[in-house]
mmCIF file as gemmi writes it, N, C-alpha and C atoms, coordinates in Angstrom:
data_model
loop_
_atom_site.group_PDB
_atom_site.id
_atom_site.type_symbol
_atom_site.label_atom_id
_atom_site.label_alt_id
_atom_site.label_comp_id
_atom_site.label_asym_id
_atom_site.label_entity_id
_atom_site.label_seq_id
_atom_site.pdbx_PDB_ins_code
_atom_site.Cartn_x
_atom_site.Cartn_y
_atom_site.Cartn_z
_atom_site.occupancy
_atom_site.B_iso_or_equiv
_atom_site.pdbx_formal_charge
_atom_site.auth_seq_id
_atom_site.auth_asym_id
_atom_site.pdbx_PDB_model_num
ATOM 1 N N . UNK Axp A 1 ? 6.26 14.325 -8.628 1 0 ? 1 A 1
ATOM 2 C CA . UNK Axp A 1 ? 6.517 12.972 -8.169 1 0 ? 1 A 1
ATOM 3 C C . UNK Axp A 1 ? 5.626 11.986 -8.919 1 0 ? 1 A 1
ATOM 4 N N . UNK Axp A 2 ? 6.427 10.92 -9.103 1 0 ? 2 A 1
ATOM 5 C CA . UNK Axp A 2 ? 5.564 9.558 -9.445 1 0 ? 2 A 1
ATOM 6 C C . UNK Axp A 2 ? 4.338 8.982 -8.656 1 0 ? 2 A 1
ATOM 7 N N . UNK Axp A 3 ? 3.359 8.269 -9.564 1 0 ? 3 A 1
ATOM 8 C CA . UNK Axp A 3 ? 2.601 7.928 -8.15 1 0 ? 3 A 1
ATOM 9 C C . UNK Axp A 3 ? 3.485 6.676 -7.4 1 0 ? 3 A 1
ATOM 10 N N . UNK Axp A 4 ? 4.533 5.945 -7.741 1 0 ? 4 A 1
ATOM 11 C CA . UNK Axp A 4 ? 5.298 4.725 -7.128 1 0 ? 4 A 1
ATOM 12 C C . UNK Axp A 4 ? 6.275 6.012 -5.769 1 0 ? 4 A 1
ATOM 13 N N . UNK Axp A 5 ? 6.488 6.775 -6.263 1 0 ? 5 A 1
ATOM 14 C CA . UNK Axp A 5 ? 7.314 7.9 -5.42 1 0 ? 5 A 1
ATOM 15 C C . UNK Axp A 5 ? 6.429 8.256 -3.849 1 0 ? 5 A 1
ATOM 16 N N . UNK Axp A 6 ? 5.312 8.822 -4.771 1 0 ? 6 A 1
ATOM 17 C CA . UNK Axp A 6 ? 4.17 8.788 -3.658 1 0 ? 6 A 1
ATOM 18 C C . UNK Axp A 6 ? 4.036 8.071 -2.555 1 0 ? 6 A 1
ATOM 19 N N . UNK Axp A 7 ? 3.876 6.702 -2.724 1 0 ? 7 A 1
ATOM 20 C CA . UNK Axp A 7 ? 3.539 5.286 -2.121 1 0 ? 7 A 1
ATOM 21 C C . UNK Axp A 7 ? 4.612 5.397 -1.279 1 0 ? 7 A 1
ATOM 22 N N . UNK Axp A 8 ? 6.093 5.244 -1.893 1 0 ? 8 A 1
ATOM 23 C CA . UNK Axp A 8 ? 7.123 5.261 -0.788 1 0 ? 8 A 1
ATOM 24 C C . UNK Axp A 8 ? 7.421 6.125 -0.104 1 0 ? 8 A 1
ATOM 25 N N . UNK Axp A 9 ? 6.876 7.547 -0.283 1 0 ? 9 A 1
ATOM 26 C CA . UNK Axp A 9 ? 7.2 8.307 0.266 1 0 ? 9 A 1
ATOM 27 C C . UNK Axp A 9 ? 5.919 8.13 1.464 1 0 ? 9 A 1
ATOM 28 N N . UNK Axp A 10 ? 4.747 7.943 1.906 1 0 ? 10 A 1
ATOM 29 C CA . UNK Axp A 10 ? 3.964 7.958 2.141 1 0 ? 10 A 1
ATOM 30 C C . UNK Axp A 10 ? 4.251 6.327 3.17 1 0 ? 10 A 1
ATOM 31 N N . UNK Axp A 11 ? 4.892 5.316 2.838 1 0 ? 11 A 1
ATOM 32 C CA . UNK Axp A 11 ? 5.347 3.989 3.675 1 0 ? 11 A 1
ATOM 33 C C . UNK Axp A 11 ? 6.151 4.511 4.163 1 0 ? 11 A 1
ATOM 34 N N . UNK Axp A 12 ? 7.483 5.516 3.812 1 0 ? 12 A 1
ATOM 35 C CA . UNK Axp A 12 ? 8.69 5.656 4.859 1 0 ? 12 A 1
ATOM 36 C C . UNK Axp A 12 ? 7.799 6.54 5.874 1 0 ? 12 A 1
ATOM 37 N N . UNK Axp A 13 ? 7.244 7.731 5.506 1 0 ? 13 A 1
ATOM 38 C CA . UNK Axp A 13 ? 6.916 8.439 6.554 1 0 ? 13 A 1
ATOM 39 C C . UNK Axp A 13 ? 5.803 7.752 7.903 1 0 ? 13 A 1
ATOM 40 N N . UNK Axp A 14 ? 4.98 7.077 7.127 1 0 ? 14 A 1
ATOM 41 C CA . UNK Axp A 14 ? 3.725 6.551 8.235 1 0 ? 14 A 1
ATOM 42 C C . UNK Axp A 14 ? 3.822 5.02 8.497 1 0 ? 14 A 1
ATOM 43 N N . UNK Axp A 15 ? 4.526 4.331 8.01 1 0 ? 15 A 1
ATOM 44 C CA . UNK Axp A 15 ? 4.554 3.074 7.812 1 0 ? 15 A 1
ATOM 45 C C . UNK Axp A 15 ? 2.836 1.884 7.636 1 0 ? 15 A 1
ATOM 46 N N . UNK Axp A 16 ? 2.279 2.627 6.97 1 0 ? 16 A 1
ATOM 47 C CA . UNK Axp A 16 ? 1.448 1.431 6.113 1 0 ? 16 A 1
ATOM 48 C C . UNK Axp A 16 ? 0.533 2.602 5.04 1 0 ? 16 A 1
ATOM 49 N N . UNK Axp A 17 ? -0.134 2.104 4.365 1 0 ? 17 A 1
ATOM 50 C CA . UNK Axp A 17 ? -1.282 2.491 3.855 1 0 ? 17 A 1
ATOM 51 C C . UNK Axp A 17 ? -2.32 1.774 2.652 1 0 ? 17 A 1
ATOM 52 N N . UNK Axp A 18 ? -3.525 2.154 2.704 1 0 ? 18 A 1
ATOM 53 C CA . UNK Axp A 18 ? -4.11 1.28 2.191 1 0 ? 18 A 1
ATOM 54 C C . UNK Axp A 18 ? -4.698 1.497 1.088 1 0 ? 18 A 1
ATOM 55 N N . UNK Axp A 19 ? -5.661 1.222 0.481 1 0 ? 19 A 1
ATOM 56 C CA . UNK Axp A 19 ? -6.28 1.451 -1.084 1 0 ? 19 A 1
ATOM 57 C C . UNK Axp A 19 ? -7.111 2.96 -0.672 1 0 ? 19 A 1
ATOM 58 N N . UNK Axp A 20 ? -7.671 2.862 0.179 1 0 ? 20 A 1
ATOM 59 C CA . UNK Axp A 20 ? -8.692 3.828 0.628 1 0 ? 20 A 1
ATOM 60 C C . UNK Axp A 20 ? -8.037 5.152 0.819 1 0 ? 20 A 1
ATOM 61 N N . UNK Axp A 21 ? -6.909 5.104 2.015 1 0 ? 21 A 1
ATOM 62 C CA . UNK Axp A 21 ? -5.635 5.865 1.777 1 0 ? 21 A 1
ATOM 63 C C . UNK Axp A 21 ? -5.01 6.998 0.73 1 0 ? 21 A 1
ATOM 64 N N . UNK Axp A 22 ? -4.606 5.667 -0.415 1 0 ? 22 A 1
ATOM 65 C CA . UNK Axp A 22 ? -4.107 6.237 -1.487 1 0 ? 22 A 1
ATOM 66 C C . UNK Axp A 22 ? -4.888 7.274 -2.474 1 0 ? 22 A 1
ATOM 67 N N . UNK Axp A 23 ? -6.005 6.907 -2.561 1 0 ? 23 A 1
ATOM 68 C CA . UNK Axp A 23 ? -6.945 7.047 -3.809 1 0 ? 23 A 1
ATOM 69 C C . UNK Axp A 23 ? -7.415 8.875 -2.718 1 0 ? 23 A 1
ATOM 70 N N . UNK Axp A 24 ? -7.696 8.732 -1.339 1 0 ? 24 A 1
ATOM 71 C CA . UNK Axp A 24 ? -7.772 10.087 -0.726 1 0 ? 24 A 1
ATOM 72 C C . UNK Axp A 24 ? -7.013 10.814 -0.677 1 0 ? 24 A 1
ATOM 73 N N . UNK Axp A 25 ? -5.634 10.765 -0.586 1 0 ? 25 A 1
ATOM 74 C CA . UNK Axp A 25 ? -4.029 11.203 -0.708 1 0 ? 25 A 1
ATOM 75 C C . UNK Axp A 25 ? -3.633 12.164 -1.999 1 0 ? 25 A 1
ATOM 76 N N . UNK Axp A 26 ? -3.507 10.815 -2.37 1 0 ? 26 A 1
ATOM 77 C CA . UNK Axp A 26 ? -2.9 10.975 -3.685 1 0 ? 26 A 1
ATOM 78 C C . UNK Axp A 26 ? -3.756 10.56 -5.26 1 0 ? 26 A 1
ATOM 79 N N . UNK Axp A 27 ? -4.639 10.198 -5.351 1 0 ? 27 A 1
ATOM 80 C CA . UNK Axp A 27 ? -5.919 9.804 -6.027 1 0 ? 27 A 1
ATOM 81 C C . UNK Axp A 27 ? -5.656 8.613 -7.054 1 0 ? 27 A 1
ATOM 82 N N . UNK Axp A 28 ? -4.543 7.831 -6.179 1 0 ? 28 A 1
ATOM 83 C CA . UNK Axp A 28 ? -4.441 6.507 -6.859 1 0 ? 28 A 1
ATOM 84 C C . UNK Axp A 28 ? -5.317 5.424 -6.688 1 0 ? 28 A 1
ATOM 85 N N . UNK Axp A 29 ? -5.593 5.048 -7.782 1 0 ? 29 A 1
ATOM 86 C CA . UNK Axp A 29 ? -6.838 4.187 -7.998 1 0 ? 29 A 1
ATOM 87 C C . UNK Axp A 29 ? -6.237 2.839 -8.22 1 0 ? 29 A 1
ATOM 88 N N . UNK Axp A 30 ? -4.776 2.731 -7.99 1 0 ? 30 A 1
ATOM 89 C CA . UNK Axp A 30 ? -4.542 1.186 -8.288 1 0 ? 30 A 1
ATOM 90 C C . UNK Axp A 30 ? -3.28 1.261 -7.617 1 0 ? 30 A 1
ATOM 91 N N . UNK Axp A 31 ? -3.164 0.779 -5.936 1 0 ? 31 A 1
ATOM 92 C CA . UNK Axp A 31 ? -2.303 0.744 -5.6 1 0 ? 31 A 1
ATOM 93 C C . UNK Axp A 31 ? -1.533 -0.204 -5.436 1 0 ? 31 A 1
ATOM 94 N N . UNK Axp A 32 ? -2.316 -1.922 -5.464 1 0 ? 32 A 1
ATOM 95 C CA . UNK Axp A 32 ? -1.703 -2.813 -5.733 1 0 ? 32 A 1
ATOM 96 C C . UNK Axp A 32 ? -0.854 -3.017 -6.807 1 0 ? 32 A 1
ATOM 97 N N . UNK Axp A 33 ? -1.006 -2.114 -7.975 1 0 ? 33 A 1
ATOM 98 C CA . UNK Axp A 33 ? 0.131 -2.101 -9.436 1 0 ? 33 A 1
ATOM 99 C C . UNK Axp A 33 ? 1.356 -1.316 -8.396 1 0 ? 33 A 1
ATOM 100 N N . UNK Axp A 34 ? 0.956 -0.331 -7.995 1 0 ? 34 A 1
ATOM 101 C CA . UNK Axp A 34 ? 2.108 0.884 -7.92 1 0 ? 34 A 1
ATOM 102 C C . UNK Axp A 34 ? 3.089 -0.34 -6.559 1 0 ? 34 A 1
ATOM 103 N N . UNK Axp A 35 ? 2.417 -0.72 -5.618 1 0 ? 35 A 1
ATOM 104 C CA . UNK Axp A 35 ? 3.011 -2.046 -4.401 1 0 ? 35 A 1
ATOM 105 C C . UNK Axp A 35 ? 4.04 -3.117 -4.848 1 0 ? 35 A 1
ATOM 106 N N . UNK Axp A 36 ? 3.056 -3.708 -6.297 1 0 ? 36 A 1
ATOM 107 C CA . UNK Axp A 36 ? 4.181 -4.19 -7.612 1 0 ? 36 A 1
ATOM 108 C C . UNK Axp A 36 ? 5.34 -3.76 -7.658 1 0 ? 36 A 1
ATOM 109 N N . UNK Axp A 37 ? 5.084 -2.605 -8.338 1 0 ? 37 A 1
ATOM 110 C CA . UNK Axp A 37 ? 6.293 -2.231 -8.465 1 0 ? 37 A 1
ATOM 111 C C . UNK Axp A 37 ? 7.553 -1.679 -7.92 1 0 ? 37 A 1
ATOM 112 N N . UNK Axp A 38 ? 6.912 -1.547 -6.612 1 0 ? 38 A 1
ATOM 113 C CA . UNK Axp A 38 ? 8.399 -0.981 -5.704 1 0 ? 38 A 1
ATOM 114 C C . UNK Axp A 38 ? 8.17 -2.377 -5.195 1 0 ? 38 A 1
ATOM 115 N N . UNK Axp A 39 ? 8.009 -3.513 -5.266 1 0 ? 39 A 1
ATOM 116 C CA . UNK Axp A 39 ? 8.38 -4.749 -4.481 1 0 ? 39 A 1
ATOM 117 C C . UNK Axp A 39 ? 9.015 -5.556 -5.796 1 0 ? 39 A 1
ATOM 118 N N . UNK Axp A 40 ? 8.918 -5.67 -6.695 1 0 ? 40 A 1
ATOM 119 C CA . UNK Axp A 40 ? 9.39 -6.444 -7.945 1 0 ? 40 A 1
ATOM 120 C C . UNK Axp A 40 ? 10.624 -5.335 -9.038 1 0 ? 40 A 1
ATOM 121 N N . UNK Axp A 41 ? 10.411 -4.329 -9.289 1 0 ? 41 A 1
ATOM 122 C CA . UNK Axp A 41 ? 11.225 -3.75 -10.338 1 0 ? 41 A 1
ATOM 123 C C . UNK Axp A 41 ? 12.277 -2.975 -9.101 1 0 ? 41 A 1
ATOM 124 N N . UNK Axp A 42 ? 11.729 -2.658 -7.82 1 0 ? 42 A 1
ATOM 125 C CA . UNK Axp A 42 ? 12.521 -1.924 -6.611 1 0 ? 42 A 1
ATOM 126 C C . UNK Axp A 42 ? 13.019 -2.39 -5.748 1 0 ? 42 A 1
ATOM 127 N N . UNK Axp A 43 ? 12.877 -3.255 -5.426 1 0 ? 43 A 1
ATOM 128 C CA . UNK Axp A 43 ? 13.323 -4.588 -4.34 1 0 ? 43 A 1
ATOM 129 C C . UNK Axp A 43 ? 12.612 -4.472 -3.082 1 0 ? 43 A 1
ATOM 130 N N . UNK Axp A 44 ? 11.692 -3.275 -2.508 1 0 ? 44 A 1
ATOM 131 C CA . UNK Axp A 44 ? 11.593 -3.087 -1.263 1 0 ? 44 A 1
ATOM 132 C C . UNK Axp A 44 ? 10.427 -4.09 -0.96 1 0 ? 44 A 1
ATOM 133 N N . UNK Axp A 45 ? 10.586 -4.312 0.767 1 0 ? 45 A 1
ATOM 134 C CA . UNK Axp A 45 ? 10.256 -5.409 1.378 1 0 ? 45 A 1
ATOM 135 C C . UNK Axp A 45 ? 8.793 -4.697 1.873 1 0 ? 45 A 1
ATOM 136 N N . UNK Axp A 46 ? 7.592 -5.319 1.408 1 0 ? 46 A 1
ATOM 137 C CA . UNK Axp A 46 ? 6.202 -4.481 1.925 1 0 ? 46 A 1
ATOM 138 C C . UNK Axp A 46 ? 5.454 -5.649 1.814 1 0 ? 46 A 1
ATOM 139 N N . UNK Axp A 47 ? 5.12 -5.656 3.448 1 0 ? 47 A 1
ATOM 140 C CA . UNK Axp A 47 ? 3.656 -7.348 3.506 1 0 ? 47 A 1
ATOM 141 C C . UNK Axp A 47 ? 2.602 -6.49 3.072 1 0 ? 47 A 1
ATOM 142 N N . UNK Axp A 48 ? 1.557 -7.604 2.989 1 0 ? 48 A 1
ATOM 143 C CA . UNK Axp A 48 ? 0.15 -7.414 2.679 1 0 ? 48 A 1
ATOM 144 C C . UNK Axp A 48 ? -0.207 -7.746 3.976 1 0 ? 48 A 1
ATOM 145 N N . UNK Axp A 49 ? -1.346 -7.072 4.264 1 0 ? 49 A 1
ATOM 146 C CA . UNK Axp A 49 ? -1.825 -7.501 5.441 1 0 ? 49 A 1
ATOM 147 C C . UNK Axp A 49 ? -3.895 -7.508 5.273 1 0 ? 49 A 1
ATOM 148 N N . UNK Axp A 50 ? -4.22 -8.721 5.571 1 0 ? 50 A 1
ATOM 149 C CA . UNK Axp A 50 ? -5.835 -8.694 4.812 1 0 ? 50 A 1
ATOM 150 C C . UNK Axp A 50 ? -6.26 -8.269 6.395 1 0 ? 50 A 1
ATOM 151 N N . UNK Axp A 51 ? -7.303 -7.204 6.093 1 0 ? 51 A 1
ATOM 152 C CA . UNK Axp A 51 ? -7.814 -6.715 7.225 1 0 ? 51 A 1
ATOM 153 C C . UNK Axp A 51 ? -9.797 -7.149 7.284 1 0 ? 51 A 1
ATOM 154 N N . UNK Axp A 52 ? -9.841 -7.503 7.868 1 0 ? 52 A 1
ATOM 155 C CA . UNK Axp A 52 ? -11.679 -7.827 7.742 1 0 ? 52 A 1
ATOM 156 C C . UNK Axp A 52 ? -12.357 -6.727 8.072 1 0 ? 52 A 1
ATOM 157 N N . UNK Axp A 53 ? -13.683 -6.87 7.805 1 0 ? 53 A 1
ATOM 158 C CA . UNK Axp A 53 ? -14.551 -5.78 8.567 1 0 ? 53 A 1
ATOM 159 C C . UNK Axp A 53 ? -15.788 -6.114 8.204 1 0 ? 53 A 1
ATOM 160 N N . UNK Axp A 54 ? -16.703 -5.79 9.14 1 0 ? 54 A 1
ATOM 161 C CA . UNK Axp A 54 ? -18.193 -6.07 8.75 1 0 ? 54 A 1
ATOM 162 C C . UNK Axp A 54 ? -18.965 -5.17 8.776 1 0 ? 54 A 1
ATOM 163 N N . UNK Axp A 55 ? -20.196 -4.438 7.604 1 0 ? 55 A 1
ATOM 164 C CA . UNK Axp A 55 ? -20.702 -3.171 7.053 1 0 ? 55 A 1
ATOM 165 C C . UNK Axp A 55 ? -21.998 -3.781 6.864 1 0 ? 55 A 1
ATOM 166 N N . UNK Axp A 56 ? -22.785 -2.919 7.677 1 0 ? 56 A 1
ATOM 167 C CA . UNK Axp A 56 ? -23.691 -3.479 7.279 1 0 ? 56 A 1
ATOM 168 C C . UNK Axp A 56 ? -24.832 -4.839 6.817 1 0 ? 56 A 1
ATOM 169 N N . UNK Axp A 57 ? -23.795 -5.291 7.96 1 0 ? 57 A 1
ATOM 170 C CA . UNK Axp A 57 ? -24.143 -7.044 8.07 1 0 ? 57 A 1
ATOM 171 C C . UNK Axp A 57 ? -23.542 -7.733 6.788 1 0 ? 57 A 1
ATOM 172 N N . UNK Axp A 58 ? -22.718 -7.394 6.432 1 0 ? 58 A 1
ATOM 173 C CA . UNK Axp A 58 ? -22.181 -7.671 4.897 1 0 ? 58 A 1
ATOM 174 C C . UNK Axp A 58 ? -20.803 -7.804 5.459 1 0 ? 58 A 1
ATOM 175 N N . UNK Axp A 59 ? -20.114 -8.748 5.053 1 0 ? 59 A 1
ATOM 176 C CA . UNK Axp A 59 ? -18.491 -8.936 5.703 1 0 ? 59 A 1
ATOM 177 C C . UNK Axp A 59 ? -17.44 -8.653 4.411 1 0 ? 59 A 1
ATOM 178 N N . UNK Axp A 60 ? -16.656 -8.305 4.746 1 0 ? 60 A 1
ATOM 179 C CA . UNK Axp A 60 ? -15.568 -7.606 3.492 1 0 ? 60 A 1
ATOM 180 C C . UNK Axp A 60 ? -13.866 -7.807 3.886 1 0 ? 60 A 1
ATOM 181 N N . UNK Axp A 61 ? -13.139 -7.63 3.726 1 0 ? 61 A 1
ATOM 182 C CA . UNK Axp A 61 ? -11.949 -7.386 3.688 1 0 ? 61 A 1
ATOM 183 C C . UNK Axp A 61 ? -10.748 -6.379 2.349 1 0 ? 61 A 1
ATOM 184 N N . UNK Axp A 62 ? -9.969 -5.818 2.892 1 0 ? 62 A 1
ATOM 185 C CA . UNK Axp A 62 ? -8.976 -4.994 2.356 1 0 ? 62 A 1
ATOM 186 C C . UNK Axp A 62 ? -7.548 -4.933 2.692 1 0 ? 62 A 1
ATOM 187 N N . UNK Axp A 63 ? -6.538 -4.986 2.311 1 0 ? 63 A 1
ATOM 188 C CA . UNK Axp A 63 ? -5.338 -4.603 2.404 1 0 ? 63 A 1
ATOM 189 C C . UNK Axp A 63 ? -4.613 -3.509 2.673 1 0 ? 63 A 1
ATOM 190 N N . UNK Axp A 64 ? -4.001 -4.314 3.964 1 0 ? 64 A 1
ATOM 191 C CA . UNK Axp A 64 ? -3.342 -2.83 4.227 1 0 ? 64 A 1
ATOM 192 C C . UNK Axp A 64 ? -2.001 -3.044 4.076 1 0 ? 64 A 1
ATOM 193 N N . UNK Axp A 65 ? -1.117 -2.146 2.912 1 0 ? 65 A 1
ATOM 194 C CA . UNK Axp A 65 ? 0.354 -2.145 2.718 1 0 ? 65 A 1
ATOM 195 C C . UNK Axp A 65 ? 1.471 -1.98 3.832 1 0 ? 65 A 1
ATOM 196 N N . UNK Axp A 66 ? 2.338 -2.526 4.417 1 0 ? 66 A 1
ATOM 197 C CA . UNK Axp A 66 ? 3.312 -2.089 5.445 1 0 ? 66 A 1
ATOM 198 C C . UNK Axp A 66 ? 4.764 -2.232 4.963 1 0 ? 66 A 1
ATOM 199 N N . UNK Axp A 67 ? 5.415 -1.197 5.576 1 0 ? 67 A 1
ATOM 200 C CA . UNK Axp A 67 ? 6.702 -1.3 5.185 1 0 ? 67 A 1
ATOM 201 C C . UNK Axp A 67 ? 7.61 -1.978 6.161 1 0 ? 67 A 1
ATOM 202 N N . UNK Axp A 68 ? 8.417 -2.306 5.394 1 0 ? 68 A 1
ATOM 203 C CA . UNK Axp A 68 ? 9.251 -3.444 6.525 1 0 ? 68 A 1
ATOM 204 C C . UNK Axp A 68 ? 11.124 -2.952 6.207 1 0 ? 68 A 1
ATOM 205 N N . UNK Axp A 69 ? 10.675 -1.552 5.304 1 0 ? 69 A 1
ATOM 206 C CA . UNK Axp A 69 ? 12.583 -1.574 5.275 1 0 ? 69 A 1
ATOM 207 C C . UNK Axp A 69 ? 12.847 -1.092 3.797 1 0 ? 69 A 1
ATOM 208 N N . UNK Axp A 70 ? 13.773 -0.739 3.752 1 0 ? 70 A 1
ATOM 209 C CA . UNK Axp A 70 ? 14.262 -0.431 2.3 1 0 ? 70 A 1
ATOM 210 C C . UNK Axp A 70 ? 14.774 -1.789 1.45 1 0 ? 70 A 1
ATOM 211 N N . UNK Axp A 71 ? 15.135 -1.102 0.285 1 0 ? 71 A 1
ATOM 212 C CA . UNK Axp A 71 ? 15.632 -2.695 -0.412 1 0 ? 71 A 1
ATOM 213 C C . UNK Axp A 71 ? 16.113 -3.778 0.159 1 0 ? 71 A 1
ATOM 214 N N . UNK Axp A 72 ? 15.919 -4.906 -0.531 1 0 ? 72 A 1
ATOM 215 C CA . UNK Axp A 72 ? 15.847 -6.277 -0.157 1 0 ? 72 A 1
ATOM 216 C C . UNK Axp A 72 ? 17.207 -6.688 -1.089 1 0 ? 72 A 1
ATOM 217 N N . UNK Axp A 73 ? 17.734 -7.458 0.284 1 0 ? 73 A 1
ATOM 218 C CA . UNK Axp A 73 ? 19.046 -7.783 -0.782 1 0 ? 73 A 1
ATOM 219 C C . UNK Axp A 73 ? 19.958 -7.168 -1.59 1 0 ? 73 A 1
């Protein structure tokens, strides 16, 4: 499988996942490219969702991918 195969296969079954996710999974290190591309060259419909968190008195945020459906249009 592709790592873009991965991703969708991994949104249909659980419906979201995130950078942290991927890279433990499947050992993708760039999942916002692979999100690209099944939302732009694939049509499918996937929000971003910015998640906060605070570590160590240090505040951060990350994205978490969700699926919303198969192709768009």
């Amino acid at each position: 499988m592709t790592d873009n195969e991965f991703v969708l296969a991994h949104l249909q079954k659980w419906g979201s996942i995130t950078p942290k996710e991927a890279y433990a999974r499947y050992g993708i290190m760039r999942l916002s490219a692979r999100i690209w591309d099944l939302r732009h060259k694939y049509g499918h419909d996937i929000q971003s969702v910015p998640v906060g968190f605070t570590k160590d008195g240090r505040h951060g945020y990350f994205t978490r991918y969700v699926w919303r459906g198969d192709s768009v249009g």
